[in-house]
N, CA, C and O atoms as CSV, one atom per row, in Angstrom:
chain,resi,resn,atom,element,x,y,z
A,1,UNK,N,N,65.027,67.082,61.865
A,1,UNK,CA,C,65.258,68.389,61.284
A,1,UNK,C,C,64.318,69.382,61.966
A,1,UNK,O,O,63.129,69.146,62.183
A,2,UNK,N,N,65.110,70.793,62.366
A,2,UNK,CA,C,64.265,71.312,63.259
A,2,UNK,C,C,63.319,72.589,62.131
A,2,UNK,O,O,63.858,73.254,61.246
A,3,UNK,N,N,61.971,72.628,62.476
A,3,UNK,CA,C,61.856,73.689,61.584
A,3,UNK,C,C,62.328,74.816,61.239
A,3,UNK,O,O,62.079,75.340,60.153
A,4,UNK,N,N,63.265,75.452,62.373
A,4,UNK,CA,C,64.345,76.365,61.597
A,4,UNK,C,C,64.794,76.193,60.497
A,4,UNK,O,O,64.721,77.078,59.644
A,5,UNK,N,N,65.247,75.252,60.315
A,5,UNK,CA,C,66.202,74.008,59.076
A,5,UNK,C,C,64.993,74.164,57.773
A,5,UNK,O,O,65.377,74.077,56.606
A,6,UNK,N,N,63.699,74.372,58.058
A,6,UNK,CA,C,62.973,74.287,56.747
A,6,UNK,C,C,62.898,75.621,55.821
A,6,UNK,O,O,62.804,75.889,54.623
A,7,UNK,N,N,63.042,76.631,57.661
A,7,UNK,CA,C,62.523,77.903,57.017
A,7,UNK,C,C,63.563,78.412,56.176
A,7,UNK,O,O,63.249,79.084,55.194
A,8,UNK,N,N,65.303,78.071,56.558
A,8,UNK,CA,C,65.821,78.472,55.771
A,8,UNK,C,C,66.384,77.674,55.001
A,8,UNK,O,O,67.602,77.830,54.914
A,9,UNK,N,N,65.779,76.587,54.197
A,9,UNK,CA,C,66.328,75.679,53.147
A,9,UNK,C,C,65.666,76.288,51.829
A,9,UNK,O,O,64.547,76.800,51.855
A,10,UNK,N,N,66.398,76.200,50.741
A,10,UNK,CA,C,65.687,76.639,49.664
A,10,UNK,C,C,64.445,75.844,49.278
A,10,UNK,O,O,64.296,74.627,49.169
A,11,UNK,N,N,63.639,76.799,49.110
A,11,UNK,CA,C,62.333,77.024,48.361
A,11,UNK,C,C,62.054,76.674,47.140
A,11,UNK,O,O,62.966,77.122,46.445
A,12,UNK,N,N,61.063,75.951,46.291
A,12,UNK,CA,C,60.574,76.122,45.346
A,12,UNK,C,C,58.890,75.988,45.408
A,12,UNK,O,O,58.111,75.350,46.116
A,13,UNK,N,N,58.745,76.981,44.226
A,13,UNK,CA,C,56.956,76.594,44.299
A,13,UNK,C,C,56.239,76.319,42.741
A,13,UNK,O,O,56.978,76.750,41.857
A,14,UNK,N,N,55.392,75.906,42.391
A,14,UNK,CA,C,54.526,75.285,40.947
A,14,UNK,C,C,55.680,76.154,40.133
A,14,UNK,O,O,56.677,75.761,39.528
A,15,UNK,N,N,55.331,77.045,40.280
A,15,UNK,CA,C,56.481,78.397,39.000
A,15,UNK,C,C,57.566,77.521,38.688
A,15,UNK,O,O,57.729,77.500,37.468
A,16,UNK,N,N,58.562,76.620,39.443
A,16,UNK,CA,C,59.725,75.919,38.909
A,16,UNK,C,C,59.197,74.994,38.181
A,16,UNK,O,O,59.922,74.784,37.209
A,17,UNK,N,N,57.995,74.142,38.195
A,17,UNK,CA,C,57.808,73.271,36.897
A,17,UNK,C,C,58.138,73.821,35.248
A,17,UNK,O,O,57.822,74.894,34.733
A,18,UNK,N,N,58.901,72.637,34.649
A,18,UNK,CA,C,59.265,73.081,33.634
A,18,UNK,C,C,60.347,73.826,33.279
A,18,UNK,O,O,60.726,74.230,32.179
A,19,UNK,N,N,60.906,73.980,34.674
A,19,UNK,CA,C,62.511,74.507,34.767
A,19,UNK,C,C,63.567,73.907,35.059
A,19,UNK,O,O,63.564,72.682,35.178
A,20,UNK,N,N,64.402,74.460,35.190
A,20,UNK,CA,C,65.561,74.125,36.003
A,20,UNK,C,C,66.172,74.695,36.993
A,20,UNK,O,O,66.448,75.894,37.020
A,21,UNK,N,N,66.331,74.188,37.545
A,21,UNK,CA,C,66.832,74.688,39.161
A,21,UNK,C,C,68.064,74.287,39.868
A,21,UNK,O,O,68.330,73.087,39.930
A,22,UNK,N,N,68.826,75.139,40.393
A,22,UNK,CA,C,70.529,74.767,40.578
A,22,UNK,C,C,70.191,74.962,42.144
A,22,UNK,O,O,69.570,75.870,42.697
A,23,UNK,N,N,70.957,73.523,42.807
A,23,UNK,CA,C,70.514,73.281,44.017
A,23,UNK,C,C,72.476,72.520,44.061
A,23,UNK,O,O,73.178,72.211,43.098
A,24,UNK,N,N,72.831,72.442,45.697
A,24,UNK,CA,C,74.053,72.445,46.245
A,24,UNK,C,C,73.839,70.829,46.837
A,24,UNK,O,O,72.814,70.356,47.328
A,25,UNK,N,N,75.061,70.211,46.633
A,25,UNK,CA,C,74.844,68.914,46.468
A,25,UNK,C,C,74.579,68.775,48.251
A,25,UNK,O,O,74.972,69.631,49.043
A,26,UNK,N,N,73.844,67.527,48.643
A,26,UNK,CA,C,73.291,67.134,50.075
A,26,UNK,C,C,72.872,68.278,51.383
A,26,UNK,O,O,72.793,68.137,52.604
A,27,UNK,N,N,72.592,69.795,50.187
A,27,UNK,CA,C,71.873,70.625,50.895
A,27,UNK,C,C,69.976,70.591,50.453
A,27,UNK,O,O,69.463,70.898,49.377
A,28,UNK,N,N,69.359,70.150,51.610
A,28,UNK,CA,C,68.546,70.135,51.525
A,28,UNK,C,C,67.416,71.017,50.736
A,28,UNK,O,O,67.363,72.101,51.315
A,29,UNK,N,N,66.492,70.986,49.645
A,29,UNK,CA,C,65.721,72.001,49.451
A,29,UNK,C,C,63.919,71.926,49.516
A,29,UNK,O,O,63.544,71.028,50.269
A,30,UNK,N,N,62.929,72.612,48.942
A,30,UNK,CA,C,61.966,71.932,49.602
A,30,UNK,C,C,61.018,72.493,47.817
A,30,UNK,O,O,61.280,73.512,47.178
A,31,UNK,N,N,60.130,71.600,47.514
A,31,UNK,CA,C,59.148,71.927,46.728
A,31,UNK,C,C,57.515,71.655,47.182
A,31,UNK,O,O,56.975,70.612,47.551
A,32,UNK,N,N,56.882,73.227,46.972
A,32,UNK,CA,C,56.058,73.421,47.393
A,32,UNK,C,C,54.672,73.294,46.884
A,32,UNK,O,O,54.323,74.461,46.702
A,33,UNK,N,N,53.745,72.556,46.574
A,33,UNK,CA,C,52.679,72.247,45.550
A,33,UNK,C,C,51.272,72.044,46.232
A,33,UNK,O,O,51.211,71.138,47.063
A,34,UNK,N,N,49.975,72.881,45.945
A,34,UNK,CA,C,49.288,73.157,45.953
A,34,UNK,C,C,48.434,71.255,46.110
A,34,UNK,O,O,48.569,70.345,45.292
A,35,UNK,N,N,47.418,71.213,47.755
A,35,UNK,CA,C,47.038,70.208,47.073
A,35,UNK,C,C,45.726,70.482,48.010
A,35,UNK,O,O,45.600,71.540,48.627
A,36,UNK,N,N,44.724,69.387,48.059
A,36,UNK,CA,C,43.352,69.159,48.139
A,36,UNK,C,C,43.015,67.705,48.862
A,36,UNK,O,O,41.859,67.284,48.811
A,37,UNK,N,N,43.989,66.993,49.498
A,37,UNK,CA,C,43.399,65.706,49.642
A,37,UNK,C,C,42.235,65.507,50.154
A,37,UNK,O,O,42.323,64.287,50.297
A,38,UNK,N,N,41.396,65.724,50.469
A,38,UNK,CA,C,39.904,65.344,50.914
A,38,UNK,C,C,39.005,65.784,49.824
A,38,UNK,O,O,37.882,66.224,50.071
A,39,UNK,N,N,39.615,65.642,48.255
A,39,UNK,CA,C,38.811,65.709,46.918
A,39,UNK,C,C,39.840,64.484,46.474
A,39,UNK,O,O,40.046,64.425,45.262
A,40,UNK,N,N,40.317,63.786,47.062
A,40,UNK,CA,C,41.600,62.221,46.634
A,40,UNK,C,C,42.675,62.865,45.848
A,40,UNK,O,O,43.642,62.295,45.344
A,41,UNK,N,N,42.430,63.936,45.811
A,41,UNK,CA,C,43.906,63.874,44.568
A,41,UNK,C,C,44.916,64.708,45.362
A,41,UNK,O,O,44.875,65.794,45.940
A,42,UNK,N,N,45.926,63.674,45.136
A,42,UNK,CA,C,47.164,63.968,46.046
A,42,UNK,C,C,48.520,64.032,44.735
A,42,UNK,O,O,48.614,63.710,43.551
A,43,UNK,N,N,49.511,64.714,45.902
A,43,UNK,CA,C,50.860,64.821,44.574
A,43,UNK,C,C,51.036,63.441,44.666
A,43,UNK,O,O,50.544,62.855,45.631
A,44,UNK,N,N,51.883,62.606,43.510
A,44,UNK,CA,C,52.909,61.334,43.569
A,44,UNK,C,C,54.090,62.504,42.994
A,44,UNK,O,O,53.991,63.557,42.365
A,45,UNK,N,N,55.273,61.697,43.582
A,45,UNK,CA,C,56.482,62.333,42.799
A,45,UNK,C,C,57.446,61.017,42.915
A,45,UNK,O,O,57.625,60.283,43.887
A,46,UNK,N,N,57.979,60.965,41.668
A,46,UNK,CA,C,59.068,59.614,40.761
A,46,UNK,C,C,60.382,61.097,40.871
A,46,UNK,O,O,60.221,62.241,40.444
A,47,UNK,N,N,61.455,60.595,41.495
A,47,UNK,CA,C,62.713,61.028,40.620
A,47,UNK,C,C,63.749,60.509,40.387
A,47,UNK,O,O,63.742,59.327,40.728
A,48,UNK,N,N,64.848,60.909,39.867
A,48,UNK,CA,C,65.900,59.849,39.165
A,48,UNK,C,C,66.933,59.633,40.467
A,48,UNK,O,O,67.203,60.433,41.364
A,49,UNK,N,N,67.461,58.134,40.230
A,49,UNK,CA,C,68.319,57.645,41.375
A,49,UNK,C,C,69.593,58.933,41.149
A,49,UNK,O,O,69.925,59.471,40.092
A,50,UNK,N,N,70.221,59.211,42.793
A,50,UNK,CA,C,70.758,60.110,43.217
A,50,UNK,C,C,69.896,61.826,43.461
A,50,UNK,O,O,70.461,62.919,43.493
A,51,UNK,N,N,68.628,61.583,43.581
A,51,UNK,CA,C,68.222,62.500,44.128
A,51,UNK,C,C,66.840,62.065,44.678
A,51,UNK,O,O,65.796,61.782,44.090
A,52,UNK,N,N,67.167,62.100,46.002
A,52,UNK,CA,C,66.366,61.178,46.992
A,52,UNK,C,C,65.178,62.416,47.577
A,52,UNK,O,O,65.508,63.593,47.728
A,53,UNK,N,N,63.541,61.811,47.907
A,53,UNK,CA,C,62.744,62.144,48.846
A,53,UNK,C,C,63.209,62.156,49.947
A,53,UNK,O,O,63.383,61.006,50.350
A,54,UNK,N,N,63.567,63.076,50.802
A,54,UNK,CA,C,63.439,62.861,52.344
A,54,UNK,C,C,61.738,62.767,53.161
A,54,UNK,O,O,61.353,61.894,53.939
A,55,UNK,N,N,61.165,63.670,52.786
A,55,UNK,CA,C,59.624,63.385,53.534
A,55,UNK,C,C,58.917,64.278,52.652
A,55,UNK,O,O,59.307,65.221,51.964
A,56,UNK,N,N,57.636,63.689,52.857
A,56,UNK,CA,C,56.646,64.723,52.494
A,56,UNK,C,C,55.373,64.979,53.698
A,56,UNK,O,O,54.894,64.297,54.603
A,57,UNK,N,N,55.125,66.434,53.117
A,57,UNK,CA,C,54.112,66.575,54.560
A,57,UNK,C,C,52.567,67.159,53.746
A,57,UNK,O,O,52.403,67.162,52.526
A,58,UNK,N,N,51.791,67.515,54.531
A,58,UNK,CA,C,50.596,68.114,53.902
A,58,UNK,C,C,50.379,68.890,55.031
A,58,UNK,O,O,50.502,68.513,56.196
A,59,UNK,N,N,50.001,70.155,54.580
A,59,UNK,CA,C,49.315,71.613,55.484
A,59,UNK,C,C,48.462,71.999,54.650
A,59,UNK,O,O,48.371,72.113,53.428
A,60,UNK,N,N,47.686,72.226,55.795
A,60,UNK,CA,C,46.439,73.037,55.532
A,60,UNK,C,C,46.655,74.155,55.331
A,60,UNK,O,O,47.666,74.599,55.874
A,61,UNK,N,N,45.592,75.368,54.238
A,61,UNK,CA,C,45.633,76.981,54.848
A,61,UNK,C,C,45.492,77.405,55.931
A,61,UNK,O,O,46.145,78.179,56.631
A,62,UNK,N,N,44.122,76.574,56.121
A,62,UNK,CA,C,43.358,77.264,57.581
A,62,UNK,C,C,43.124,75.962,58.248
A,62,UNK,O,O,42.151,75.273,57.944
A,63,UNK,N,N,43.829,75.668,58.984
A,63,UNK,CA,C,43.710,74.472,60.107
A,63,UNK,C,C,42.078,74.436,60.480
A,63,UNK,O,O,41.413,73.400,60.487
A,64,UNK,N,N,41.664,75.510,60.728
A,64,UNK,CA,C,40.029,75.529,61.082
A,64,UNK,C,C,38.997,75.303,59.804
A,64,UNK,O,O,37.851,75.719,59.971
A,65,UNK,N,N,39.197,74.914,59.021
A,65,UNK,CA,C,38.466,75.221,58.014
A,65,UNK,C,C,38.967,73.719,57.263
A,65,UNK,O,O,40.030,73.359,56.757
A,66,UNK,N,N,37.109,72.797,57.549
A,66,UNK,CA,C,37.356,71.489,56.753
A,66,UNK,C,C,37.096,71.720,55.480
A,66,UNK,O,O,36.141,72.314,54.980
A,67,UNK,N,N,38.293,71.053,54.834
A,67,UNK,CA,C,37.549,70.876,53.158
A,67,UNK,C,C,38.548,71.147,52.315
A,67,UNK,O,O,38.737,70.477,51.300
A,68,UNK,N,N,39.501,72.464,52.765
A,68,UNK,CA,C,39.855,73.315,52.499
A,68,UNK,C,C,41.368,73.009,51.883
A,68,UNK,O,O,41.793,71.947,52.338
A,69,UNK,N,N,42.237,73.615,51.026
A,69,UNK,CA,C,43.003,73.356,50.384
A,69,UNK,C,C,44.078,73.495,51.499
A,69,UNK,O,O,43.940,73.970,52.626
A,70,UNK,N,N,45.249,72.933,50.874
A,70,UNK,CA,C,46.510,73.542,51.387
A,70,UNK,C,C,48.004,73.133,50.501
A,70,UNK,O,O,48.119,73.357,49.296
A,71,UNK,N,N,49.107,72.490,51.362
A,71,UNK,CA,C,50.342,72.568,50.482
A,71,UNK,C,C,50.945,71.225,50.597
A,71,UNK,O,O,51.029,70.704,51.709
A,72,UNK,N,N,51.384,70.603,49.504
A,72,UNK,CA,C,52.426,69.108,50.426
A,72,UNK,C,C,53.617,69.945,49.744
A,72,UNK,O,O,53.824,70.331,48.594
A,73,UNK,N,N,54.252,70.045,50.863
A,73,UNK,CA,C,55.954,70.243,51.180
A,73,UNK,C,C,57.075,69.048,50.987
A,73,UNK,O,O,57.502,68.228,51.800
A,74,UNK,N,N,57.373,69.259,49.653
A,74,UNK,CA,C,58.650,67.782,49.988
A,74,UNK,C,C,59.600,68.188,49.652
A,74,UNK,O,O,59.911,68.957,48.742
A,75,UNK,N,N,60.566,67.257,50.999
A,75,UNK,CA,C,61.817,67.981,51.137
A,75,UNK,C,C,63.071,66.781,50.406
A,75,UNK,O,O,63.283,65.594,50.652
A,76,UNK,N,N,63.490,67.413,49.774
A,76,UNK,CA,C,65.130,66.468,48.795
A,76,UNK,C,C,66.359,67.132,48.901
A,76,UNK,O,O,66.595,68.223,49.422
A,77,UNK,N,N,67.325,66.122,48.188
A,77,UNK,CA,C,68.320,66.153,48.177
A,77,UNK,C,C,69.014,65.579,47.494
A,77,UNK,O,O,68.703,64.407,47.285
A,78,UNK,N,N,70.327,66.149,46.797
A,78,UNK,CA,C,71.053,65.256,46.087
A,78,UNK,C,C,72.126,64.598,47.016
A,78,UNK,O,O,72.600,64.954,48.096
A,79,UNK,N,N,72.405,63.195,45.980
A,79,UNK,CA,C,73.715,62.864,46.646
A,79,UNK,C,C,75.543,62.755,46.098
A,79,UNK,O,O,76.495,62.175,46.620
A,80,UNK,N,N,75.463,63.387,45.155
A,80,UNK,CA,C,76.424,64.054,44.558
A,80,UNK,C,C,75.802,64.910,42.958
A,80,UNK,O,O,74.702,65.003,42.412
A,81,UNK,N,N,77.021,65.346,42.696
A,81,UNK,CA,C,76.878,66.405,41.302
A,81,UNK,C,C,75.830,65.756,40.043
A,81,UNK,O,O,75.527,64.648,39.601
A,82,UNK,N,N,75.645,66.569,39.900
A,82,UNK,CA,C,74.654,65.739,38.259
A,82,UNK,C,C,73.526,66.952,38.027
A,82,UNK,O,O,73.335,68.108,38.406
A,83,UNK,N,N,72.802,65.794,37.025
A,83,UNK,CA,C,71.145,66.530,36.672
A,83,UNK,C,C,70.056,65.515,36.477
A,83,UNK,O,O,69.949,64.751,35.518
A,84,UNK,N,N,69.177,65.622,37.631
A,84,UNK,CA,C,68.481,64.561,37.755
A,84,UNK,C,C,67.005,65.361,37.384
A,84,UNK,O,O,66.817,66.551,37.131
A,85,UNK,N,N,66.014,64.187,37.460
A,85,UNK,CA,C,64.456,64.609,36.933
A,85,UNK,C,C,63.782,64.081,38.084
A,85,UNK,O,O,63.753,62.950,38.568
A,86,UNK,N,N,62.987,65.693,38.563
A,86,UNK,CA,C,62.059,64.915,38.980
A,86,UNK,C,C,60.777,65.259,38.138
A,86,UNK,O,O,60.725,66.101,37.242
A,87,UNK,N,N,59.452,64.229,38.712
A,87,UNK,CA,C,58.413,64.361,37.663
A,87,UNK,C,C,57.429,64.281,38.638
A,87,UNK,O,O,57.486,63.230,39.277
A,88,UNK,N,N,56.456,65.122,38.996
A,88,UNK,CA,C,55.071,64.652,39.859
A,88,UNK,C,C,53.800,64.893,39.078
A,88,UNK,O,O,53.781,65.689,38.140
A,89,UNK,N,N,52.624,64.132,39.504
A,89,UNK,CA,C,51.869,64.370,39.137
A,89,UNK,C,C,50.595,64.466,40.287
A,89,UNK,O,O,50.792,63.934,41.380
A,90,UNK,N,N,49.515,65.033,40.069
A,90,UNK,CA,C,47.971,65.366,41.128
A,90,UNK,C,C,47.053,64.379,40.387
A,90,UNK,O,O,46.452,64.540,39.325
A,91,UNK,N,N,47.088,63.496,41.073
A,91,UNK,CA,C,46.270,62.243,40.837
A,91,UNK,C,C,44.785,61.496,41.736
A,91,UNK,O,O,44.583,62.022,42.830
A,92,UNK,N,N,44.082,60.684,41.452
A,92,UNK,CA,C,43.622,60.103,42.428
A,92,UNK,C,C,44.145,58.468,42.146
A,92,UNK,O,O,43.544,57.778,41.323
A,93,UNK,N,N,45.136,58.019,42.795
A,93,UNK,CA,C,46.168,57.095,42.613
A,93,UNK,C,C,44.941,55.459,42.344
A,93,UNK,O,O,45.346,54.635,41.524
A,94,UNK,N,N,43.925,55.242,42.879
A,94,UNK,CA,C,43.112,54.419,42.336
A,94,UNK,C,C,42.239,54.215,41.198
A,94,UNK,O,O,41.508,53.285,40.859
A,95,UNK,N,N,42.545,55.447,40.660
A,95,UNK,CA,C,41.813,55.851,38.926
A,95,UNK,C,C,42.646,55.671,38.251
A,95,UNK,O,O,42.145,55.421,37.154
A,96,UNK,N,N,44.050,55.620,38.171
A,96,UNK,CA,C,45.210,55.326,37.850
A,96,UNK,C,C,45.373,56.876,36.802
A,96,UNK,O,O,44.746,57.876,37.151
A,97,UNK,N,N,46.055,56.900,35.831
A,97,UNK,CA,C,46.988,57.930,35.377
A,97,UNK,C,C,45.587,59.014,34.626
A,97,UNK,O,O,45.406,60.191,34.937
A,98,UNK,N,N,44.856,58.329,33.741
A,98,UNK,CA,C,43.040,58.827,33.415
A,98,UNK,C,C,43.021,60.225,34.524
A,98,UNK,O,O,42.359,61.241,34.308
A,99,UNK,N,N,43.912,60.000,35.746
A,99,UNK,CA,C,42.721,60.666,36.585
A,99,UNK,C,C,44.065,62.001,36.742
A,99,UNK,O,O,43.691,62.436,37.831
A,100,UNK,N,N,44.611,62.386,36.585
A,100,UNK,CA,C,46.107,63.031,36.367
A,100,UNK,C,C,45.273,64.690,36.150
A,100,UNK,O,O,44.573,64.893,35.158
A,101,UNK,N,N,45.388,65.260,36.723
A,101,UNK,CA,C,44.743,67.157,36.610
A,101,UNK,C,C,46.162,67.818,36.085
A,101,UNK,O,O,46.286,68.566,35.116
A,102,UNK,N,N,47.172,67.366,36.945
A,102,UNK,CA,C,48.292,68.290,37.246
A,102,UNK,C,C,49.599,67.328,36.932
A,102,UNK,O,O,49.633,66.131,37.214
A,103,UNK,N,N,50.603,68.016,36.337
A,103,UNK,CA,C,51.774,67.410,36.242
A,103,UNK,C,C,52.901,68.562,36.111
A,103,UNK,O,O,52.798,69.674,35.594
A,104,UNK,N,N,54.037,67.935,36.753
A,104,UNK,CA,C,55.300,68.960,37.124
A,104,UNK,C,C,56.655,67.884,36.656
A,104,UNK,O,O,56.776,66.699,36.964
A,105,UNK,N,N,57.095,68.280,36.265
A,105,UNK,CA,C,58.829,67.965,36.064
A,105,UNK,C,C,59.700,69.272,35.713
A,105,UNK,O,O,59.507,70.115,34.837
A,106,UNK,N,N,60.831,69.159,36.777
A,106,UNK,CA,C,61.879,69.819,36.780
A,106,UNK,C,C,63.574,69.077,36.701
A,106,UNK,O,O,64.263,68.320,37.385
A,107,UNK,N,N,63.668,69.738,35.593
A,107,UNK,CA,C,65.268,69.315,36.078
A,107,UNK,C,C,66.148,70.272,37.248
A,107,UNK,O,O,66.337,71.488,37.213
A,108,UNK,N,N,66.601,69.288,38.270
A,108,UNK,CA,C,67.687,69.629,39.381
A,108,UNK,C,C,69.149,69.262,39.080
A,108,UNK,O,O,69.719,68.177,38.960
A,109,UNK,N,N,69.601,70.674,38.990
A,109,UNK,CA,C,71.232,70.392,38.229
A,109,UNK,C,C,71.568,70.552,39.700
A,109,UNK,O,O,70.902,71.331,40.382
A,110,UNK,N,N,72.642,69.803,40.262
A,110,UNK,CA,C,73.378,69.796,41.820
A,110,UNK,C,C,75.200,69.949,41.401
A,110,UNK,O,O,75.980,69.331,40.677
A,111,UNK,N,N,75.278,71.158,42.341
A,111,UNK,CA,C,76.969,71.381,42.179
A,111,UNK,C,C,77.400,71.504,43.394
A,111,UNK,O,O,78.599,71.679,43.609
C-alpha cells in the first residue's frame, strides 16, 4: 500500500472512542492513537471476527527528539456488512491488565 493510499483512507482519532463509526465494506480506514513506547505502554487492540488488523505502525512527533511521544496508526478493514467491536487498550503488556491507563472501544458499522 502506497502512502498515497493512507493519506486518503479514512481517518479516525481518540475522539471516535466510544462511538460509532460508518466505514464501507473492504475499504480500508485507519485509527489514530496517541502512544509513548519507550515508557512500555503500547496500544493492544482485540476486534470482532470480520473486521481484520491489516498493520500497525508507530511514529514519532519529532524523529529527532528521544523519548518523545508519537502515534500507532492501525490500519482495518471489514470483510463484509455488519457491526463489529473493536476494543484497545495502553498497557504495559507484562504487568498484565493492573497496568491499563487508556482504553478505547468503538463500534464499526460497515455498509
Amino acid at each position: 500500500m502506497s502512502i498515497l493510499s493512507f493519506i486518503s483512507m479514512l481517518s479516525f482519532m481518540s475522539s471516535a472512542c466510544g462511538t460509532t463509526i460508518n466505514v464501507t465494506v473492504r475499504e480500508p480506514f485507519t485509527l489514530l492513537l496517541e502512544e509513548n513506547p519507550t515508557t512500555g505502554y503500547r496500544w493492544n487492540i482485540d476486534v470482532d471476527t470480520g473486521l481484520e488488523v491489516i498493520s500497525s505502525e508507530y511514529a514519532r512527533n519529532n524523529p529527532t527528539r528521544i523519548g518523545g511521544g508519537g502515534v500507532r496508526r492501525f490500519v482495518l478493514l471489514t470483510d463484509k456488512a455488519g457491526e463489529y467491536k473493536l476494543r484497545a487498550k495502553l498497557w504495559r503488556q507484562w504487568l498484565g491488565d493492573s497496568s491499563t491507563t487508556k482504553r478505547c472501544e468503538i463500534t464499526v458499522r460497515s455498509t
